[in-house]
C-alpha positions as CSV (number, residue, x, y, z in Angstrom):
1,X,361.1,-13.4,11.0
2,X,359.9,-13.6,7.7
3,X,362.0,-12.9,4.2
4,X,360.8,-9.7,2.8
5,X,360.3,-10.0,-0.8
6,X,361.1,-7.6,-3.7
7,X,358.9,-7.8,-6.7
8,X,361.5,-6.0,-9.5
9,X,360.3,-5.6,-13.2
10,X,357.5,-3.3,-12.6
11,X,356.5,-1.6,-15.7
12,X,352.5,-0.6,-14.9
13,X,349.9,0.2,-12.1
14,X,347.9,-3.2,-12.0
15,X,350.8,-5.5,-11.5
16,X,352.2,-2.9,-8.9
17,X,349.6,-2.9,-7.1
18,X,348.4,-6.3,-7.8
19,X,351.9,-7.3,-6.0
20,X,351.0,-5.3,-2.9
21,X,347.6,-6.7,-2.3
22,X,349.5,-10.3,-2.7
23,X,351.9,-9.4,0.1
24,X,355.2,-7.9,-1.2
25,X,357.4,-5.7,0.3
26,X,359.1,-3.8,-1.8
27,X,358.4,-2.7,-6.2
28,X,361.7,-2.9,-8.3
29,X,361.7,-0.2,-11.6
30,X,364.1,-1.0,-13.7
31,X,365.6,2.2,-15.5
32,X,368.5,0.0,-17.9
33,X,367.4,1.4,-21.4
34,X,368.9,-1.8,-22.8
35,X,366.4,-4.4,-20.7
36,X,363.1,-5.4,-21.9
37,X,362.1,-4.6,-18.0
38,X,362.4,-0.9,-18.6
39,X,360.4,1.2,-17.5
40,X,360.6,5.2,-18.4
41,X,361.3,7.6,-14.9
42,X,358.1,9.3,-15.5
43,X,356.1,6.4,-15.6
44,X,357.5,5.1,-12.6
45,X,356.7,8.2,-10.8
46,X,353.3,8.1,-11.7
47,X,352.8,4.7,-10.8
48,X,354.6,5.5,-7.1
49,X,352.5,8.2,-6.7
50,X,349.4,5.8,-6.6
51,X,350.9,3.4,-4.4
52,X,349.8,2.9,-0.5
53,X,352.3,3.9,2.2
54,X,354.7,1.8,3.5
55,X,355.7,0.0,0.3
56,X,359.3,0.3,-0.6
57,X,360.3,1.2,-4.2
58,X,363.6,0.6,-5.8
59,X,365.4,2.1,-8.6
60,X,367.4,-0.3,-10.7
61,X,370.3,1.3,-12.6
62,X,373.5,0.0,-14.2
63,X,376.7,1.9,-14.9
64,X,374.6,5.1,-15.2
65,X,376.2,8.7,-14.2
66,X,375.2,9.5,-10.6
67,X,374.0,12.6,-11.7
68,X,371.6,10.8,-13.4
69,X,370.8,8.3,-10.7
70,X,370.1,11.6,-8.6
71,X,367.9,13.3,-11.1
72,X,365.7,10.3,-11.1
73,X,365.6,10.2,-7.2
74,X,364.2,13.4,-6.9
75,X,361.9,13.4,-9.8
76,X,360.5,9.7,-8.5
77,X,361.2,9.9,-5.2
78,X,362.4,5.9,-5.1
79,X,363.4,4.8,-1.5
80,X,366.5,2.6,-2.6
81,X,369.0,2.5,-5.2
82,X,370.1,-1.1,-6.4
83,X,373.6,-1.0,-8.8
84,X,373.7,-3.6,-11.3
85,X,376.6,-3.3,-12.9
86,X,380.0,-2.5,-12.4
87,X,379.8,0.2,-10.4
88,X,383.0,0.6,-7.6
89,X,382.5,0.7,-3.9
90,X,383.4,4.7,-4.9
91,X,380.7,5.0,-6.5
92,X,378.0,4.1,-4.3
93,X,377.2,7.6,-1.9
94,X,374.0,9.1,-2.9
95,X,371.2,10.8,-1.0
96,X,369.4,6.8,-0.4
97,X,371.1,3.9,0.7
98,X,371.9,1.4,-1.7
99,X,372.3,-2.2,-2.7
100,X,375.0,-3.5,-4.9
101,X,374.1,-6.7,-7.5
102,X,376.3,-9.3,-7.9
103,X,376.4,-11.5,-10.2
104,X,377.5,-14.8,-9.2
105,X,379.3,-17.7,-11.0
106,X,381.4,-19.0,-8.0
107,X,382.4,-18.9,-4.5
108,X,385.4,-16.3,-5.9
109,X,382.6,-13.7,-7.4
110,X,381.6,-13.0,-3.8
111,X,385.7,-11.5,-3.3
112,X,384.5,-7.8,-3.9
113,X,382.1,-8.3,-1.5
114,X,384.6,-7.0,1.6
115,X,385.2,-3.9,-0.4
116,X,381.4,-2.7,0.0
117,X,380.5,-2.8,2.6
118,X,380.5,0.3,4.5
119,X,379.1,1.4,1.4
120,X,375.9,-0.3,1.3
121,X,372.7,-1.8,2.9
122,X,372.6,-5.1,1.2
123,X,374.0,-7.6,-1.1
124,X,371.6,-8.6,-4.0
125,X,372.9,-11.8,-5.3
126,X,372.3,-12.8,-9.3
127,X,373.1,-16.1,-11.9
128,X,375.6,-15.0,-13.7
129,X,375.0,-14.3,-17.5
130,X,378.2,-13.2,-20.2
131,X,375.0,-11.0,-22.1
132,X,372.6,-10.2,-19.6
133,X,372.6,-8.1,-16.4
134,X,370.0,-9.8,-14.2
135,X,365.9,-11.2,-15.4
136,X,367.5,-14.3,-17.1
137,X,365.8,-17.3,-14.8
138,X,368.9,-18.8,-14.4
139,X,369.8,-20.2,-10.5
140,X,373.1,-20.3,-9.1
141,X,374.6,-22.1,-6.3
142,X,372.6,-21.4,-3.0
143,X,375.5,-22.6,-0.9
144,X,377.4,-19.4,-2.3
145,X,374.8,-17.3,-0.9
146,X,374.9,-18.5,2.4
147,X,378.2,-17.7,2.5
148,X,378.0,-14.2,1.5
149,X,376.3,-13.7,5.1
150,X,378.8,-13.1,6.9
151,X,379.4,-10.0,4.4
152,X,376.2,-8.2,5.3
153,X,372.2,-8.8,4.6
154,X,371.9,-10.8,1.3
155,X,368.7,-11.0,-1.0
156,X,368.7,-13.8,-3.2
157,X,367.7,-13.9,-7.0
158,X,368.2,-15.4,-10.0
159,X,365.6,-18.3,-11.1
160,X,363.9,-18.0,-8.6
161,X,359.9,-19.8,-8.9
162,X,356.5,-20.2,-7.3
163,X,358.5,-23.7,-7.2
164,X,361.7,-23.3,-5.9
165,X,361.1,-20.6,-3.3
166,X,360.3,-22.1,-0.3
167,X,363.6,-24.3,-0.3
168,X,365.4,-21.3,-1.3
169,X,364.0,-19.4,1.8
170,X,364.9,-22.4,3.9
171,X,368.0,-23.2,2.7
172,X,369.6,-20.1,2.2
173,X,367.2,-17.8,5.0
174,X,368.0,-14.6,3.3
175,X,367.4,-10.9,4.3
176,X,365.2,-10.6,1.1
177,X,363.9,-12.2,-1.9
178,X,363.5,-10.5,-5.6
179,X,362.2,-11.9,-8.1
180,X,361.0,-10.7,-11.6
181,X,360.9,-13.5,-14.5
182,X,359.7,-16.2,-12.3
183,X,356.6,-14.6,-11.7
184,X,355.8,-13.1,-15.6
185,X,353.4,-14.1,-18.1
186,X,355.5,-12.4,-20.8
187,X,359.3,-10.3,-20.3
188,X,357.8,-7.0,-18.3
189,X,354.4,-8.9,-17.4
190,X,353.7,-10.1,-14.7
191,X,351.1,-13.9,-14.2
192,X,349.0,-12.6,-11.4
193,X,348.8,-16.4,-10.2
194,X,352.1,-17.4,-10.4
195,X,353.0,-13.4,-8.1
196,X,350.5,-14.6,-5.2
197,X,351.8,-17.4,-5.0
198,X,355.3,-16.5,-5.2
199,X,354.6,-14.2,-2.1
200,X,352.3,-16.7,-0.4
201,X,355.3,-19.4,-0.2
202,X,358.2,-17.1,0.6
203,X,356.6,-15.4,3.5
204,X,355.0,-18.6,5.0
205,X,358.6,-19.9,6.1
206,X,360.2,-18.2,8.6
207,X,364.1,-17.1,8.9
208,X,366.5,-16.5,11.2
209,X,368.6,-13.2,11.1
């Protein structure tokens, strides 16, 4: 099979779209006030509403109420709901599933892990960063993320490159792929090249689930 890729950091029309024509599989919005990736829920929702079908859109959130997640759910109408902060196994039931970030800074970071997952669909696995909550280009240890496997589907970030993908893909065969710096001309940009690319060299290897 081949690794479906996420392409998260969306913030306008043309590099939505531009990402679909190229090949990806699913569009990350990124509602953290605090991250230069941020995009406002009505924009989002009017750049969902011009996309084709079958695409799958994701809402990024970190530590925010669930009420709040909720609201933005219906107003949107986002597919998927990625955590990206602290958020306790608790605290992920809402009305789509969920993945849960982690970020990663050794083998011990995957130890939550077991606590999860009956609560969600997937494992999004991040560089740690003391400041930052994800979109800092910074690649961890893809032997950790091979172990995290045997916890549930895992999609691999952090530094990831038009590059580096293909050994990442082959090394680690994940579930899924997201990227957002590696593949931006400027923080909430995205280098149409450096996208197709991207997508071109993760889906040409093949993994095994």
């Amino acid at each position: 099979m081949r690794v479906r890729v996420k392409i998260c950091g969306i913030t306008n029309l043309d590099d939505a779209l531009s990402a679909v024509s190229f090949g990806a599989d699913a569009l990350g919005f990124v509602f953290f006030e605090e991250s230069p990736r941020y995009i406002p829920y009505t924009d989002a929702a009017s750049i969902i509403r011009k996309l084709p079908p079958f695409i799958t859109t994701v809402g990024v959130f970190v530590n925010e109420k669930p009420e709040q997640i909720e609201k933005i759910i219906s107003l949107t109408h986002i597919d998927i709901v990625q955590l990206h902060g602290s958020e306790p196994p608790e605290s992920c039931s809402f009305s789509k599933r969920v993945i849960k970030a982690i970020r990663v800074k050794s083998l011990e970071s995957l130890d939550p892990l077991i606590h999860y997952q009956q609560k969600v669909s997937a494992f999004l696995l991040d560089a740690y960063a003391p400041d930052a909550y994800g979109g800092t280009g910074q690649v961890f240890n893809w032997d950790i993320a091979s172990y995290a496997k045997q916890f549930g589907r895992i999609i691999l970030a952090g530094g990831l490159t038009p590059d580096n993908i293909g050994e990442a893909v082959k090394q680690v065969m994940p579930y899924g792929i997201d990227v957002s710096s590696g593949v931006e001309s400027e923080k909430g940009r995205k280098d149409l090249d450096k996208m197709r690319i991207f997508i071109e060299r993760a889906k040409r290897t093949h993994v095994s689930l």
